[in-house]
N, C-alpha and C positions, 0 to 999 in steps of 0.2 A: 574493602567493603565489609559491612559489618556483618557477622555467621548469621546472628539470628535473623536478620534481614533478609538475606541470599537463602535458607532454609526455609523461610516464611514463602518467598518469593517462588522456587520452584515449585513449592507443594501448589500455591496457585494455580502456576501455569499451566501444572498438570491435571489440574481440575478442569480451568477452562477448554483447554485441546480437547477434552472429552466429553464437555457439555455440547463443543460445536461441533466434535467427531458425531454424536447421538443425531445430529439432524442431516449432516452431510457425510453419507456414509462412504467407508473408504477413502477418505482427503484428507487423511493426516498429514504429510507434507505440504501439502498447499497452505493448511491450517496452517500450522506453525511459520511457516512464512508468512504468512498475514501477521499473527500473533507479534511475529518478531519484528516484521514494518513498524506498527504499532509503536511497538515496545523504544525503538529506534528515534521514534519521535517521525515517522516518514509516510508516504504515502502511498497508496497503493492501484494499479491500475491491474484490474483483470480482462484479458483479451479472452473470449472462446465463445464459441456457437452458442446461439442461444437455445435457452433449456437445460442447461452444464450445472446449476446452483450457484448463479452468482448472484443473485440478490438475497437467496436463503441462507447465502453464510454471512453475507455483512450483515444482518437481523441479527442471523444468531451470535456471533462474535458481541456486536451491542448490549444484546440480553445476556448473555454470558458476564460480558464485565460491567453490567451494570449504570452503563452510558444511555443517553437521551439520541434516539435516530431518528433521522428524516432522509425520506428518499424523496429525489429529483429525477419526473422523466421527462429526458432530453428530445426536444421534437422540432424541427427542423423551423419554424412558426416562433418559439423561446425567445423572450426578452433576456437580458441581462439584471433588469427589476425583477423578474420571475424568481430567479437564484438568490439577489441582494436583498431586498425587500424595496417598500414604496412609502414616501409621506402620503398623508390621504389630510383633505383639510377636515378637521373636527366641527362642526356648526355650534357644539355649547360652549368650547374653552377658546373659539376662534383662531385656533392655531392648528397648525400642520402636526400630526402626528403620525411619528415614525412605525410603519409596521411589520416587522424582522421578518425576511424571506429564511427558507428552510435551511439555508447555508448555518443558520445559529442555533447550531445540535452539535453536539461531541463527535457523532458519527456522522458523515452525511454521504448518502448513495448518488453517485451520481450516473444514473442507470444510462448506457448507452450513450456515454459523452460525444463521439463521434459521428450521432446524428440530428447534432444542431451546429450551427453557424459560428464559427470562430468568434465574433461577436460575441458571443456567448458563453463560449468556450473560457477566452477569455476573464470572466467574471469569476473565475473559480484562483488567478493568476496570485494575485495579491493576498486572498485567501490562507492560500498552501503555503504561499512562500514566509507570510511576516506574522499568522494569525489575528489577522482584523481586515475589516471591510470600509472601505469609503464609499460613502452614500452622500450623495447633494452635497460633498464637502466637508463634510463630517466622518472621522474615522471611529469605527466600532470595533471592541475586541471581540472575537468570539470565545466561545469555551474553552474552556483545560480542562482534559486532552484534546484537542480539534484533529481528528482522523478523517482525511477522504476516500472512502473508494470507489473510484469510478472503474465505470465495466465498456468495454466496446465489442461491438460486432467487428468480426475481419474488416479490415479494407476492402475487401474484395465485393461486400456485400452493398448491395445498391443503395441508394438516399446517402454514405457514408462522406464526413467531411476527416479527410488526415489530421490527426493534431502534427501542429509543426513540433519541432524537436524543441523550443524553446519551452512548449508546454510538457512537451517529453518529459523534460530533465527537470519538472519538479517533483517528479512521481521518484520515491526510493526504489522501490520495486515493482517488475510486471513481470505477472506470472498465468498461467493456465490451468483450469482444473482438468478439464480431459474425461473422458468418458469415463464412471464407474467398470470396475472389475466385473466378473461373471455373478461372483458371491452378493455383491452390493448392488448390484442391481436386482438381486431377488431378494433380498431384502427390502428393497423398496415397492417391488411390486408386494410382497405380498405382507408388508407392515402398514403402520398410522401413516396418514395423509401426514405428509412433510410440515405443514404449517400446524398441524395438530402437535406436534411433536415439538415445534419451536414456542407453540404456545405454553406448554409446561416449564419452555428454559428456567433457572431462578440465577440470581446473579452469585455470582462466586468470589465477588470480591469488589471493595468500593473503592471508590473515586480514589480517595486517600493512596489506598494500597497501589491501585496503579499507575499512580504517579510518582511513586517509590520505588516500584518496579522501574519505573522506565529512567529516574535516576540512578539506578543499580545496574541498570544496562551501560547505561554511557562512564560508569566506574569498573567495568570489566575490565581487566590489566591488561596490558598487550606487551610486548617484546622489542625491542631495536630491530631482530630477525625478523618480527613477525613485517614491522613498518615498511622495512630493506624488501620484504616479499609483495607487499600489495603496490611500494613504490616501483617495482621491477614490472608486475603486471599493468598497470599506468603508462609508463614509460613506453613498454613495448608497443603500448595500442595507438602511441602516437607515432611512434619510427617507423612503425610495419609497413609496407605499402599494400600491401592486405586491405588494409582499414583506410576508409572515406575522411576518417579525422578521429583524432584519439579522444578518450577519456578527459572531462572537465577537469577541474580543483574540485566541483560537486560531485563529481563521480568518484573521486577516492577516498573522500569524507565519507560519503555516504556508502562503499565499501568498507572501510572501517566500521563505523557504526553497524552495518546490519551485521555482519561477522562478531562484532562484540552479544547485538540481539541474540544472535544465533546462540551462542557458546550459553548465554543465560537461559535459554529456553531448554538446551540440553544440560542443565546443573552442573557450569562448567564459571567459576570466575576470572576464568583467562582463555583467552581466544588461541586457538591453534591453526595453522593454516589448514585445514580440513573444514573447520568453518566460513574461510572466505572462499573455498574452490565448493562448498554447496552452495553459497548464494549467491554469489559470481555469475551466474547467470541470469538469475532474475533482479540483480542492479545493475548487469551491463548491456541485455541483449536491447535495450529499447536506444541506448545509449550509441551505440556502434553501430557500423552501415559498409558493408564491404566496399572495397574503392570498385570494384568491376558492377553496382548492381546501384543505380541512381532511382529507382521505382520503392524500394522499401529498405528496413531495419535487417542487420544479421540474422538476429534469432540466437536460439540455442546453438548452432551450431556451431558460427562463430565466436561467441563465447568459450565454448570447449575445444577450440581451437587455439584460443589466447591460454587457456590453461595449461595445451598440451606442448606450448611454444618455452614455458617461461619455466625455470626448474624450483621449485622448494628453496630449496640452497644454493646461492651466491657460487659463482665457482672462482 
């Protein structure tokens, strides 16, 4: 990886973590997990109560790096044209023209995915996976970088439709923000309105850079040791009788890669296993499904239980 690049590249990072620390106070971590989806080339789905800051950090993340967003709210009523866009016929040019639904932004929120109609749902499929859309037959590319983050209410919470695991497993990462601290949450009572504070973001770096950045991610070095460790955690999550059914070929890529994000985010050009046993959880927990529990996902839990199963080092 070239110095000046990877020196260029952290100073960013560190700018941005703190333009979107400035409006979602206390969520360094999460931050940065976003940051490093991102960065990953991957996507991001955040589960948590509503009210938590999940549509103010994918703004600001946007306005931070400089990206074009559009949010989608998910309502149970949602076409699949609503997300895509629609031809509409023109009366002067006598032709059908095409007019781009919100999905064709760099960012795109997809607010409360879980409460519309898998139909629906759906329409985000082809999106995430290939970056283009087919409309009436015709394929569109969208932007570079094309970043999702969808947010959901619990399962638990009423109108809610389950994404199946096929739509699971396009997402890199799912993570939670969780209540502010004691500190951060007086600071937010008694500071600027949140959206005052995101309207001052300025961008910290452009299009260019972050696409540099995120080729700098995926040239992070890694180890034979390091491979020999993520394939050992793979492995296990398929033999365990623990687990409902192991780890993809998408799930192990896609642990490689966030562990690589990871290591570039902390100004690191080579991944150590300490970066795959942070992210490990938020690329596996949505992934995995204990064998005794057919109603929902592990969770954290069982993820730090695949961690505490499988050793560092080969014995």
């Amino acid at each position: 990886m070239n110095t000046d690049v990877f020196r260029m590249g952290t100073h960013l990072i560190a700018r941005a973590v703190d333009q979107v620390g400035n409006v979602l106070l206390g969520k360094e971590g999460p931050i940065k997990l976003a940051l490093a989806c991102l960065l990953a080339r991957g996507h991001l789905l955040i589960e948590d109560l509503p009210g938590m800051g999940k549509t103010i950090m994918s703004h600001a993340l946007a306005k931070a790096l400089g990206l074009t967003y559009k949010r989608i709210q998910f309502t149970s009523d949602m076409l699949p044209a609503d997300v895509l866009g629609v031809s509409v016929f023109d009366r002067d040019s006598g032709e059908f023209k095409f007019h781009p639904g919100p999905i064709f932004a760099q960012v795109v929120l997809a607010d409360e995915i879980n409460r519309t109609t898998p139909k629906s749902q759906s329409a985000l499929l082809e999106a995430m996976e290939e970056g283009q859309v087919t409309v009436e037959g015709e394929t569109r590319e969208l932007p570079t970088p094309f970043f999702v983050i969808a947010t959901q209410n619990p399962a638990t919470h009423a109108g809610t439709y389950p994404l199946p695991e096929s739509q699971l497993d396009r997402f890199l990462m799912r993570i939670e923000l969780g209540y502010p601290d004691a500190q951060a949450e007086r600071e937010l009572m008694q500071g600027e309105e949140r959206r005052v504070v995101l309207s001052g973001l300025e961008a910290c770096m452009s299009v260019e850079q972050l696409i540099a950045l995120q080729n700098a991610a995926s040239n992070v070095k890694t180890t034979e040791a390091l491979i020999d460790y993520i394939q050992r955690l793979v492995h296990h999550s398929r033999q365990s009788t623990e687990f409902a059914y192991g780890l993809s070929p998408r799930g192990s890529l896609s642990l490689l890669r966030a562990a690589q994000a990871w290591a570039l985010v902390h100004d690191r050009n080579h991944v150590l296993p300490e970066d795959v046993q942070a992210v490990l959880p938020s690329v596996v927990e949505h992934r995995l499904r204990e064998s005794a529990d057919y109603t929902g996902h592990g969770g954290t839990a069982l993820a730090q239980r695949l961690l505490a199963m499988v050793d560092v080092v080969s014995a």
